[in-house]
N, C-alpha and C positions, 0 to 999 in steps of 0.2 A: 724253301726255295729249291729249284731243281736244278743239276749243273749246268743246263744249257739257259737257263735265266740268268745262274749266279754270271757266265762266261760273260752273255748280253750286257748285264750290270758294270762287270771289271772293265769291257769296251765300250760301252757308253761312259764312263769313267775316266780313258788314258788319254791324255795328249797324243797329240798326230805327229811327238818323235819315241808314243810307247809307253812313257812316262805316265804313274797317275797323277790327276789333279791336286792339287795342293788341297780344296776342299774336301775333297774325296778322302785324300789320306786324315784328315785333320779329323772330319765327324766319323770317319771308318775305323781306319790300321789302328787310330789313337788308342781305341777302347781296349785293345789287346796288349797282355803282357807281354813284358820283354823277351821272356818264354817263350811264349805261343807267337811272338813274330821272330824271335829265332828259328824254331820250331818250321816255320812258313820259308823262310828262307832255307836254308836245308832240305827242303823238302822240291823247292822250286829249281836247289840247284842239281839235287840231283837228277828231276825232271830233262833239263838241261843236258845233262851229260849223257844221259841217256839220246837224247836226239841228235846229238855229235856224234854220236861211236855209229847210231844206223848211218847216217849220212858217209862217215871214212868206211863204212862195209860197204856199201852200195859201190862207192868210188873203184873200191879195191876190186870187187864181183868186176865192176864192168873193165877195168886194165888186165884183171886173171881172164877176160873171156876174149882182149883181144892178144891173149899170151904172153904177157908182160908177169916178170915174178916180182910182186910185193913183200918186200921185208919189209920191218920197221927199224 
């Protein structure tokens, strides 16, 4: 499967608050160890954290550009 099928598959899959299906998880996530769905989560969080920090850089670029000094 190729990532943009696999993406297709996760969203034809989530509920419309995000969430996946109860069945989806139950014949999917199920088959995976507790490992490799640890593994998934860590991996997703730090996906995550990763799009927080561009998003508070962008923030920051555009207050530094209109002369505003950002500490934290």
């Amino acid at each position: 499967m190729k990532p943009k099928e696999f993406i297709n598959y996760i969203r034809n899959n989530s509920n419309k608050n995000g969430t996946l299906k109860s069945l989806f998880v139950t014949h999917y996530l199920s088959k995976f160890t507790d490992e490799e769905l640890e593994g998934f989560s860590k991996s997703l969080h730090a996906i995550i954290s990763s799009r927080q920090q561009v998003i508070v850089d962008e923030k920051i670029a555009f207050l530094s550009s209109l002369g505003y000094k950002v500490t934290k």
